[in-house]
GUDRENKE-841853 format. One record per residue (C-alpha): residue number from 0; x, y, z. Coordinates in Angstrom, 2 decimals. Example, Ala and Ser with C-alpha at 12.3 -4.5 7.8 and 13.67 -1.06 7.14 Angstrom:
node num: 0&xx: 12.30&yy: -4.50&zz: 7.80 .
node num: 1&xx: 13.67&yy: -1.06&zz: 7.14 .
This chain:
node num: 0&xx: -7.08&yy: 21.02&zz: 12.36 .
node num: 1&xx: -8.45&yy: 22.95&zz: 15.01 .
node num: 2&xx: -6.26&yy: 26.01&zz: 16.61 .
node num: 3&xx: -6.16&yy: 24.85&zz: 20.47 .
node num: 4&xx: -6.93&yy: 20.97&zz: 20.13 .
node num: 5&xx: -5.65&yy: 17.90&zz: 18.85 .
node num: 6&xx: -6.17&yy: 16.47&zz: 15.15 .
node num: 7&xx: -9.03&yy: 14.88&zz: 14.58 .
node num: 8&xx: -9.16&yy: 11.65&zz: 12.52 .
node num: 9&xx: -10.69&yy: 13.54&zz: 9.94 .
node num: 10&xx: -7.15&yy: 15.74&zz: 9.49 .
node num: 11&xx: -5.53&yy: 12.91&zz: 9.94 .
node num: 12&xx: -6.77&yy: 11.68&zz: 6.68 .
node num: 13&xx: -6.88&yy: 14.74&zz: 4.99 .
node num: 14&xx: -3.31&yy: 14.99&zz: 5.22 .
node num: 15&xx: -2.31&yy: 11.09&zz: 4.51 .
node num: 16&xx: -4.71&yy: 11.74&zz: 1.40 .
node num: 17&xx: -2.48&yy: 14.66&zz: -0.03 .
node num: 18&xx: 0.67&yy: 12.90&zz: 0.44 .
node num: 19&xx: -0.58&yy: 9.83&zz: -1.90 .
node num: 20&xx: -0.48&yy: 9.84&zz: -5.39 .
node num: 21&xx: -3.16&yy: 6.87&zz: -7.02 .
node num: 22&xx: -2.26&yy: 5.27&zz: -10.20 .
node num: 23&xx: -5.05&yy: 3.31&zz: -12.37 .
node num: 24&xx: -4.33&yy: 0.42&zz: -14.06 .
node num: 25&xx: -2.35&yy: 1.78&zz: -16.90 .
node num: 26&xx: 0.06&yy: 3.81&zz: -14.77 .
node num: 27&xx: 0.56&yy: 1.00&zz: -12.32 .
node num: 28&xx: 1.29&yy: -0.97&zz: -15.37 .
node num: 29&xx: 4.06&yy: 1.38&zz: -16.38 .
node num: 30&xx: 5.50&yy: 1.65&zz: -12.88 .
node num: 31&xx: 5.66&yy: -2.22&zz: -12.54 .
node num: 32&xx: 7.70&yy: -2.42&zz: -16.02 .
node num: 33&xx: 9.99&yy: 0.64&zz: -14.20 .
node num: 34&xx: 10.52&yy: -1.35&zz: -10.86 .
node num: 35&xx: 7.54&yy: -0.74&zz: -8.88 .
node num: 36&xx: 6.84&yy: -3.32&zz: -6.25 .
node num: 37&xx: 3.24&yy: -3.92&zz: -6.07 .
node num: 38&xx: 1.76&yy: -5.24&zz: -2.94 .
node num: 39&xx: -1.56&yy: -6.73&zz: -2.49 .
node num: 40&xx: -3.37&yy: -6.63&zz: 1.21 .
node num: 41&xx: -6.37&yy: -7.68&zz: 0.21 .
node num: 42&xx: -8.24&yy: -10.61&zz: 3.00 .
node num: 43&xx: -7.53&yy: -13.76&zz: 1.46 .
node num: 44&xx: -11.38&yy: -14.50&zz: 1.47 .
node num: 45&xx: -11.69&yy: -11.53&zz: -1.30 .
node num: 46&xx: -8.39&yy: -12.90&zz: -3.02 .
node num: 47&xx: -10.15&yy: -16.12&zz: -3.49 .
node num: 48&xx: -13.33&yy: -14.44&zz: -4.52 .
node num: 49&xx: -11.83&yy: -11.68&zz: -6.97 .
node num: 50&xx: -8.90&yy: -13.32&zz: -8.01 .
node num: 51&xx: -5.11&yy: -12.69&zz: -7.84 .
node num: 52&xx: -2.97&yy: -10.02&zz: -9.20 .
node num: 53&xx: -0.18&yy: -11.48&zz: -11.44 .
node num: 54&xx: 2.81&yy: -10.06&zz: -10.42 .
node num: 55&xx: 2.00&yy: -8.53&zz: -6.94 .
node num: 56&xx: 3.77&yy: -9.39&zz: -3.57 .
node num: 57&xx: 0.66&yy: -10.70&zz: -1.13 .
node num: 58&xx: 1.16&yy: -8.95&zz: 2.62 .
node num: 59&xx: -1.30&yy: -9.69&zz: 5.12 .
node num: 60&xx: -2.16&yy: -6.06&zz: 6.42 .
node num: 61&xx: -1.35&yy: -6.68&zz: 10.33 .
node num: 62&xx: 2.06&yy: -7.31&zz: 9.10 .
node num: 63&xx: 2.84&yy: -4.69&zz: 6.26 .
node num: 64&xx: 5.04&yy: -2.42&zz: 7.97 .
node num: 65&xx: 7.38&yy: -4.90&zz: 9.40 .
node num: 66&xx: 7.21&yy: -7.26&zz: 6.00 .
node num: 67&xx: 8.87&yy: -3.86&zz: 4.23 .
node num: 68&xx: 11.21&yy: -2.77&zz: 6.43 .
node num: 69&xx: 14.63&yy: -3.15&zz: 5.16 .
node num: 70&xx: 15.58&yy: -4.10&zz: 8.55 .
node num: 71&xx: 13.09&yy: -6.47&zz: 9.16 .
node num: 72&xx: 14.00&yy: -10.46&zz: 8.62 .
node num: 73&xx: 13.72&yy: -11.24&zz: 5.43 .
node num: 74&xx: 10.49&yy: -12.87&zz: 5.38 .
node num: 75&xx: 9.59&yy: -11.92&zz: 1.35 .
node num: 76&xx: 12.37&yy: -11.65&zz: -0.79 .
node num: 77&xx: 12.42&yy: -9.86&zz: -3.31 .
node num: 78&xx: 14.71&yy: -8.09&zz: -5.56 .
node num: 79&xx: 13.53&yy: -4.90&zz: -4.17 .
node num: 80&xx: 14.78&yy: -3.22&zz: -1.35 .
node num: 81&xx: 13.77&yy: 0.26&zz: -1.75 .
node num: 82&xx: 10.99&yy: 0.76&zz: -4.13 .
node num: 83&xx: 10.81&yy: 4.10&zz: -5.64 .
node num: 84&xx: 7.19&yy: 3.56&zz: -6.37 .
node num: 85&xx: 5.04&yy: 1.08&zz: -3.79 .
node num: 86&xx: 1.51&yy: 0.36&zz: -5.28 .
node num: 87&xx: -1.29&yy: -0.99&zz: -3.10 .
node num: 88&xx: -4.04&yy: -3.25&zz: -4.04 .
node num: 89&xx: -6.57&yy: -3.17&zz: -1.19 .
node num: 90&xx: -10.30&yy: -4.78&zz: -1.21 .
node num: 91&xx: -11.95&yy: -0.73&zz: -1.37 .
node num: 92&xx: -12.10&yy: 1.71&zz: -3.56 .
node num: 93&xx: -10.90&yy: 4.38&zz: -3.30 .
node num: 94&xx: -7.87&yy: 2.63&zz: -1.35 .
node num: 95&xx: -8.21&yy: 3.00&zz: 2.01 .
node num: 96&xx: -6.13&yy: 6.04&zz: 3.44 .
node num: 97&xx: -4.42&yy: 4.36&zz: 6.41 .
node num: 98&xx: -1.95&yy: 1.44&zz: 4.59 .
node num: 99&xx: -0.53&yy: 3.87&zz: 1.85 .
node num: 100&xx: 0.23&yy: 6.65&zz: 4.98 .
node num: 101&xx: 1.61&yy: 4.38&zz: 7.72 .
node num: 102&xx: 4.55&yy: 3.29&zz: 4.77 .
């Protein structure tokens, strides 16, 4: 971050990136067998092509925020309210930095 201007994207980032903690396979295993919800955003065109995740809430991204709120309409239900732990499958890797940090 600069001293006299505003943030660039580039802090932006940097700072959604050290508030998110990535889990591979195994520990997103673990976390789904402890509660986790896990939420896939992934285009439906790369659904189709990769394949589904068994288990995982689909979200289209425009509508992520609003599809978690608690005070939202239930549009997905779900037994969870509150996760403790919310997992993202996206269609990049690394996960892009944006979903994870506007939750």
């Amino acid at each position: 971050m600069t001293r006299n201007g505003p943030r660039s994207i580039d802090d932006v980032l940097a700072a959604a990136r050290a508030r998110l903690r990535r889990l591979d396979p195994w520990a997103t295993a673990g976390a789904l067998a402890a509660g986790a919800l896990l939420v896939d955003i992934r285009p439906v065109e790369v659904r189709r092509r990769d394949g589904e995740v068994a288990g995982a809430l689909v979200v289209d991204r425009n509508v992520l925020e609003w599809r978690l709120d608690p005070g939202s309409p239930p549009v997905h239900h779900t037994r969870h309210t509150r996760p403790s732990i919310l997992e993202l499958v996206t269609q990049t890797v690394p996960h892009p930095d944006n979903e994870p940090a506007a939750l």
